[in-house]
C-alpha positions as CSV (number, residue, x, y, z in Angstrom):
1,X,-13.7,-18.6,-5.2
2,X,-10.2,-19.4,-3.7
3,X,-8.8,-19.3,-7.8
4,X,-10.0,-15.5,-7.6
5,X,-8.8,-14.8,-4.2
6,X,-5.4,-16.2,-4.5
7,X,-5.3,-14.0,-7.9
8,X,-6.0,-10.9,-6.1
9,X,-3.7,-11.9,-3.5
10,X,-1.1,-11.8,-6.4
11,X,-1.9,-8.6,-8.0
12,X,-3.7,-10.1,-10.9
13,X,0.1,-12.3,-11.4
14,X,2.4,-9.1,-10.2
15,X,3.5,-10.9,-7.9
16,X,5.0,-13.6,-10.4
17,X,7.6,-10.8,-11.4
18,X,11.2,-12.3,-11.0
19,X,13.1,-9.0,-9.3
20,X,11.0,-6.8,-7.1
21,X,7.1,-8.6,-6.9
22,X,6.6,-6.1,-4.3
23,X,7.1,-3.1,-6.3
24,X,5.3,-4.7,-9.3
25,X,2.7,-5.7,-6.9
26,X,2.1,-2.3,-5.4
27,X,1.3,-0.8,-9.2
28,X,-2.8,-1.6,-8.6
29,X,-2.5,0.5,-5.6
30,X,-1.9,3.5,-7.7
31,X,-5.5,2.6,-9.6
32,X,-6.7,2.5,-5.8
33,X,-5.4,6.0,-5.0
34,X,-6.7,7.9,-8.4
35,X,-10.1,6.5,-7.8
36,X,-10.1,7.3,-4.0
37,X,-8.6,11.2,-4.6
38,X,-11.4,12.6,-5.3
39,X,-13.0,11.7,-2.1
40,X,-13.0,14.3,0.7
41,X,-9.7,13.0,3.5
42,X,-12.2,11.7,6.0
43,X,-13.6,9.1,3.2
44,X,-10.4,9.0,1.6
45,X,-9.3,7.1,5.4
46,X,-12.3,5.7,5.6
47,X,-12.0,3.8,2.6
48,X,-8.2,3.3,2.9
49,X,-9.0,1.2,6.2
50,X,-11.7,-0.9,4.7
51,X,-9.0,-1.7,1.9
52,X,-6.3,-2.5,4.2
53,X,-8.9,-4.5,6.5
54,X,-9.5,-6.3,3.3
55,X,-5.9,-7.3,2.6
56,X,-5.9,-9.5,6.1
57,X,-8.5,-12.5,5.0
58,X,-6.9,-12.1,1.2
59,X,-3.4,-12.6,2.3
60,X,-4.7,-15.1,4.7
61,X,-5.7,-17.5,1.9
62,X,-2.8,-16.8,-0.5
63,X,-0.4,-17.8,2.4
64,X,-2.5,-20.6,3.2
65,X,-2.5,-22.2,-0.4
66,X,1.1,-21.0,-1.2
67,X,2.0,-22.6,2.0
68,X,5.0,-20.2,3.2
69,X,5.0,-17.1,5.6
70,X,4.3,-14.1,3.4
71,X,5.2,-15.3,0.5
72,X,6.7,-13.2,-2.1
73,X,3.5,-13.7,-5.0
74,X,1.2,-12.4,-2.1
75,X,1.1,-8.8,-2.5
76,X,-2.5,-7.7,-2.0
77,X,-0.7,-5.7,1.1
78,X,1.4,-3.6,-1.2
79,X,-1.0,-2.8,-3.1
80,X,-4.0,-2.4,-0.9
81,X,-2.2,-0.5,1.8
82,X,-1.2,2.2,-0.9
83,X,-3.8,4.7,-0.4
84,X,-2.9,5.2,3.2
85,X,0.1,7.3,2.0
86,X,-2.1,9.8,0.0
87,X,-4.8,10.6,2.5
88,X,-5.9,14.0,2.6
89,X,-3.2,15.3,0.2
90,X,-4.6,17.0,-2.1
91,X,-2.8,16.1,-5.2
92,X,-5.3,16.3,-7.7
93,X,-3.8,18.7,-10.1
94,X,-0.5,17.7,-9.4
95,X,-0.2,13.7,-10.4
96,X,3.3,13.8,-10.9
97,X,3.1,13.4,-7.1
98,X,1.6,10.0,-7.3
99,X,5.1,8.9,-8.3
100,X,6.6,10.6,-5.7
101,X,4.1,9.0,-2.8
102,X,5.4,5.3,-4.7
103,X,8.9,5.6,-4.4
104,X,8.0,7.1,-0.5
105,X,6.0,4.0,0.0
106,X,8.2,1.6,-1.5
107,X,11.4,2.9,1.0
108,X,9.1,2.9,3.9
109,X,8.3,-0.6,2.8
110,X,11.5,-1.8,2.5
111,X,13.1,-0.2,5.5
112,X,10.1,-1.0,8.1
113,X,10.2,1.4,10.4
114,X,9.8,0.1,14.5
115,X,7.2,-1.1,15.0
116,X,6.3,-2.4,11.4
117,X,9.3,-4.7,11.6
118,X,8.1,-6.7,14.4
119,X,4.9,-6.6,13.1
120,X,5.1,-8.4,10.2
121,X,5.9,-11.5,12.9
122,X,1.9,-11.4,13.6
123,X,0.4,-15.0,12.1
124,X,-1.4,-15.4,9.0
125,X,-3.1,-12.4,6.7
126,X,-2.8,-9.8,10.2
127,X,1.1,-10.3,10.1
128,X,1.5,-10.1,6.3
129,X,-0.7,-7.1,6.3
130,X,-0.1,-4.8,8.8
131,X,4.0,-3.8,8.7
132,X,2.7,-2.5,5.1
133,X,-0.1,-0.6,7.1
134,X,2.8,1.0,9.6
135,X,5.2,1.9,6.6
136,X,2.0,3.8,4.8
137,X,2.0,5.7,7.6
138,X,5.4,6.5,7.8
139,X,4.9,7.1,4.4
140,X,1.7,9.8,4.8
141,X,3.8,12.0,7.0
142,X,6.6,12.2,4.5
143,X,4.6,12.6,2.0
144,X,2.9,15.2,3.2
145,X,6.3,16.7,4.3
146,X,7.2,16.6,0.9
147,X,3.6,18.2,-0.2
148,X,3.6,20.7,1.9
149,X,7.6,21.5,1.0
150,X,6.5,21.7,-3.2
151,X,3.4,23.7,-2.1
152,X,5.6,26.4,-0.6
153,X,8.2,26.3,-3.0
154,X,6.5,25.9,-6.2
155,X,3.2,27.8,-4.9
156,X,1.2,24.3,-5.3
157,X,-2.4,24.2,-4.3
């Protein structure tokens, strides 16, 4: 059981990528994000939380067995925070968006906005988990900046 947990922790080995595990890491979370678009928004959040709930007892493990503060292979929080910055936006017909709502995600990752910064100091799976959770979030309300800003130029719907 730990085996299969500390491989989803990784990203199925993602996070065994030499530059940028994160990035790499965060690729499953697109597979998240098409299956979960369908969904009306209020399921679409409701599933994105149980996901990101999920992450905590994962990354708890993998830290555990790879014995170091977040480590770099752990990136179940990448990828299982992702949905959180698609919620409600209705992209369906558009996926070029999904790469958008990476590269969005990915920034917000890397620059942490307050409070996700600090966050990340929280022990175990709760502090390894939740900065991505806060940077998703950041991440939603540019992305639907963004989607509402393509919608009125392009005449998206």
């Amino acid at each position: 059981m730990k085996k299969m947990v500390v491989m989803m922790a990784t990203g199925f080995g993602l996070g065994f990528a030499p530059i940028a595990s994160g990035t790499a890491g965060a690729l499953p979370g697109v597979i998240l994000a098409w299956v979960l678009h369908p969904l009306a928004a209020v399921w679409q959040a409701a599933a994105a939380l149980a996901l990101c709930a999920l992450s905590i007892p994962i990354c708890e493990v993998a830290e555990r067995h790879f014995v170091a503060k977040d480590d770099r292979r752990i990136v179940a929080d990448e990828y299982l925070t992702f949905p959180v910055c698609l919620i409600g936006i209705p992209w369906t017909e558009h996926a070029w968006f999904l790469g958008i709502a990476f590269v969005v995600s990915r920034i917000m990752d890397i620059i942490k906005p307050p409070p996700a910064r600090g966050l990340q100091d929280l022990h175990g799976g709760l502090g390894i988990t939740v900065d991505d959770v806060i940077a998703n979030v950041y991440a939603l309300a540019v992305n639907w900046g963004l989607w509402l800003a393509a919608a009125k130029v392009f005449g998206l719907a």
